[in-house]
C-alpha positions as CSV (number, residue, x, y, z in Angstrom):
1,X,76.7,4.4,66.0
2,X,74.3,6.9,67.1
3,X,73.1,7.8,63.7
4,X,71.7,4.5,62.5
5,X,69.9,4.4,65.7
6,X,68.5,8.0,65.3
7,X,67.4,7.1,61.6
8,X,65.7,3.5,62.3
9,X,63.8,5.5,64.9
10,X,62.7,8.1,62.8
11,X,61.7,5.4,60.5
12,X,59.8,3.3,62.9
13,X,58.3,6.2,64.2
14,X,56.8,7.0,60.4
15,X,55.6,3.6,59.7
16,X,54.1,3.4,63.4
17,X,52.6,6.4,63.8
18,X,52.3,8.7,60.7
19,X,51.5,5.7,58.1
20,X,48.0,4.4,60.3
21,X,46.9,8.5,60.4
22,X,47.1,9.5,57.1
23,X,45.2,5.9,56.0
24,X,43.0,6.8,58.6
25,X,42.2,10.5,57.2
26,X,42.0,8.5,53.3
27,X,39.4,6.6,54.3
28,X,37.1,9.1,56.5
29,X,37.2,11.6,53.7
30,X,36.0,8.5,51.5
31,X,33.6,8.0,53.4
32,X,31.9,11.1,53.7
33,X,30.5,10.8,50.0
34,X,27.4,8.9,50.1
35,X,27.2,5.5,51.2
36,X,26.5,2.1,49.3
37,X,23.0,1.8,51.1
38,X,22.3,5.6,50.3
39,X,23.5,4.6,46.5
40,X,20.9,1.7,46.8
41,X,18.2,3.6,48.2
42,X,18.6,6.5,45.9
43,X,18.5,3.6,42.8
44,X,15.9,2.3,44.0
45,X,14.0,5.0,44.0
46,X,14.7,6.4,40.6
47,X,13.4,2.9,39.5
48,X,10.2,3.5,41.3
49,X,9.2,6.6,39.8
50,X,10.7,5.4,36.3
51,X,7.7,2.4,37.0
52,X,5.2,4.8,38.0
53,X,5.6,7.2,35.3
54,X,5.0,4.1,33.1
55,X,1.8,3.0,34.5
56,X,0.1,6.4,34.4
57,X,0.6,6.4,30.6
């Protein structure tokens, strides 16, 4: 009787605790890379000079 109890709370204890942490650690390490709006900004800029370097010729 004892050991099914033990086990289920093991396993409760995993998807309760552990699970949300290690999804939690996922997605700061993702976002640590750059971030859409620095993606966009950093575009955008390679645009402009692309543009500018056109116009001076």
């Amino acid at each position: 009787m004892k050991l099914p109890l033990i086990i289920s709370c093991i396993i409760i204890f995993i998807i309760l605790i552990l699970l949300p942490l290690v999804i939690s650690k996922k997605s700061e390490k993702a976002s640590k890379s750059s971030s859409e709006w620095d993606k966009i900004k950093d575009y955008g800029n390679k645009i402009n000079d692309k543009t500018r370097t056109n116009k001076k010729n």
